[in-house]
C-alpha positions as CSV (number, residue, x, y, z in Angstrom):
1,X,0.0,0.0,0.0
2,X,1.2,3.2,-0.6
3,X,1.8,6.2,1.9
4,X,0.1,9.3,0.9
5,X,2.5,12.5,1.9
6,X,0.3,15.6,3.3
7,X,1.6,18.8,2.4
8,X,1.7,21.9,5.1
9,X,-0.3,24.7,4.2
10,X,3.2,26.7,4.3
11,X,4.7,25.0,1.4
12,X,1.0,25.3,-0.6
13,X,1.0,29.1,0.4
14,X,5.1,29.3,-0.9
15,X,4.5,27.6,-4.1
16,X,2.1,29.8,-5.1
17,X,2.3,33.9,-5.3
18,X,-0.5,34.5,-2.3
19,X,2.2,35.5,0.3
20,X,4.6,37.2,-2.3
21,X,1.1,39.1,-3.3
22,X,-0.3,40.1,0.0
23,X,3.1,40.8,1.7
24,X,4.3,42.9,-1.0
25,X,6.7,46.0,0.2
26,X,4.7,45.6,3.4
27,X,1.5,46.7,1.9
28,X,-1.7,44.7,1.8
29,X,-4.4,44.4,-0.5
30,X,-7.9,46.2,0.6
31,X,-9.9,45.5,-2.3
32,X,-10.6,43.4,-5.9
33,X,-9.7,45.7,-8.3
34,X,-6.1,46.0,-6.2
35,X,-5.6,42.7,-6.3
36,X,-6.8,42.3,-10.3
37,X,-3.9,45.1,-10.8
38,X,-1.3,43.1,-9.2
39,X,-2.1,39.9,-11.2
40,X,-2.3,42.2,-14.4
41,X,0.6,43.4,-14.0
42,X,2.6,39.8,-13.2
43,X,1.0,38.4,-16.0
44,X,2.4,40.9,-18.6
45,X,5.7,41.3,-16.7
46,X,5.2,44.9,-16.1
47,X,5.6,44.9,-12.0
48,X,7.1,48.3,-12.2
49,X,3.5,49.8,-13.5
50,X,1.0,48.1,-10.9
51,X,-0.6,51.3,-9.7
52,X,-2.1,51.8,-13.7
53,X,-3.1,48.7,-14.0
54,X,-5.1,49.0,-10.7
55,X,-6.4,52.1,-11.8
56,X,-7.7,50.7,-15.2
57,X,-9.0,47.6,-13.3
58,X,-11.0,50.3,-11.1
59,X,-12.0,52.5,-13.9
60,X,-12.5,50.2,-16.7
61,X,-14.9,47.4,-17.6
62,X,-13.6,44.3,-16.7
63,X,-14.0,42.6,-20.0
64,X,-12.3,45.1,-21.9
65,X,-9.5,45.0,-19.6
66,X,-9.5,40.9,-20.3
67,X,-9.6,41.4,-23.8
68,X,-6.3,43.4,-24.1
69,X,-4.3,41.4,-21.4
70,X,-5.0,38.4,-23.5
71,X,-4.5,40.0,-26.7
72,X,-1.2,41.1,-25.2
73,X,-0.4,37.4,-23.7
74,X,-1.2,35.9,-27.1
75,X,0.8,38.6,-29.1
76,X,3.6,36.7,-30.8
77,X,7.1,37.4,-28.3
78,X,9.2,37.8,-31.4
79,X,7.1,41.0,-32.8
80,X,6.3,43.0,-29.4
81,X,10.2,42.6,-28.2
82,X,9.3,41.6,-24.6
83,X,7.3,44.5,-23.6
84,X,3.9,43.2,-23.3
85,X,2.2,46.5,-21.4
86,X,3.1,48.5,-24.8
87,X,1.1,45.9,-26.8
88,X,-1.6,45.8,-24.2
89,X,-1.8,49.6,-23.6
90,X,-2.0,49.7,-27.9
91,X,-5.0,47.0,-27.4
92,X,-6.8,48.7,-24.6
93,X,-7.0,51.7,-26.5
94,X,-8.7,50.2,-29.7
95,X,-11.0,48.5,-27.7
96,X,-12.3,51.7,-25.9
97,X,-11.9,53.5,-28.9
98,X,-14.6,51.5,-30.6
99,X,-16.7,51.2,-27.3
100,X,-16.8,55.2,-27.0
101,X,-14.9,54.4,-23.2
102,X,-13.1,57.1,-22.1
103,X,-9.8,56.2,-20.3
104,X,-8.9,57.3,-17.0
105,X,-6.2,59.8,-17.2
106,X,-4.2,60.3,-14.0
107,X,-3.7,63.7,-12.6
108,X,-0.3,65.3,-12.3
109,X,1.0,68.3,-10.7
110,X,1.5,71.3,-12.8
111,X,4.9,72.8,-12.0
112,X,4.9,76.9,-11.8
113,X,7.1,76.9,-15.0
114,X,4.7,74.6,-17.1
115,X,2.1,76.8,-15.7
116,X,3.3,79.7,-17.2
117,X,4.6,78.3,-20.5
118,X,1.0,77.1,-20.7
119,X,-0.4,80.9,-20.5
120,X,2.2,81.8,-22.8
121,X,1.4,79.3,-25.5
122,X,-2.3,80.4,-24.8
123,X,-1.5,84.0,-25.3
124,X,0.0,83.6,-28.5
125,X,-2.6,81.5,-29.8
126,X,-5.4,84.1,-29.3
């Protein structure tokens, strides 16, 4: 007869990307569409981006989302040069071209300078 060999719930947990995920830079994850960002982000190997992909998780219908992350998995790796987030940012904004979907923009501070280079421009326009 043969002995089955249990597994601890530590070496499930360390196999898999929950503690990597939850644990990450000592933050945790409050909600879905965090956690959807994270994931996004693994999957296309863009770690360095997780905050927009959160966003467009939050902002975005999820299927439209979906569709660009697996058009981007699926693009061919010799033709998209291992940057996956350019083909999938190209994808995302086809898709919500055609769907009339306005996406999220994400608000920077306006230095003083830019401010007034701004009013210039403006000036000399009118």
């Amino acid at each position: 007869m043969k002995k089955i060999e249990f597994k601890s719930t530590k070496s499930i947990l360390l196999k898999n990307d929950f503690i990597d995920r939850l644990t990450s830079r000592g933050k945790y994850i409050r909600t879905e569409h965090q956690d959807y960002g994270i994931r996004l982000s693994v999957r296309l190997g863009d770690r360095n981006h997780k905050a927009l992909y959160m966003r467009l998780a939050k902002d975005l219908p999820r299927n439209i989302v979906e569709k660009a992350a697996q058009f981007a998995i699926d693009y061919p790796e010799a033709q998209n040069n291992g940057n996956k987030g350019k083909i999938f940012m190209w994808k995302l904004k086809g898709l919500c071209l055609e769907k009339n979907i306005k996406i999220p923009a994400v608000k920077r501070k306006i230095t003083k300078k830019k401010q007034i280079k701004l009013i210039q421009k403006e000036m000399i326009f009118k």
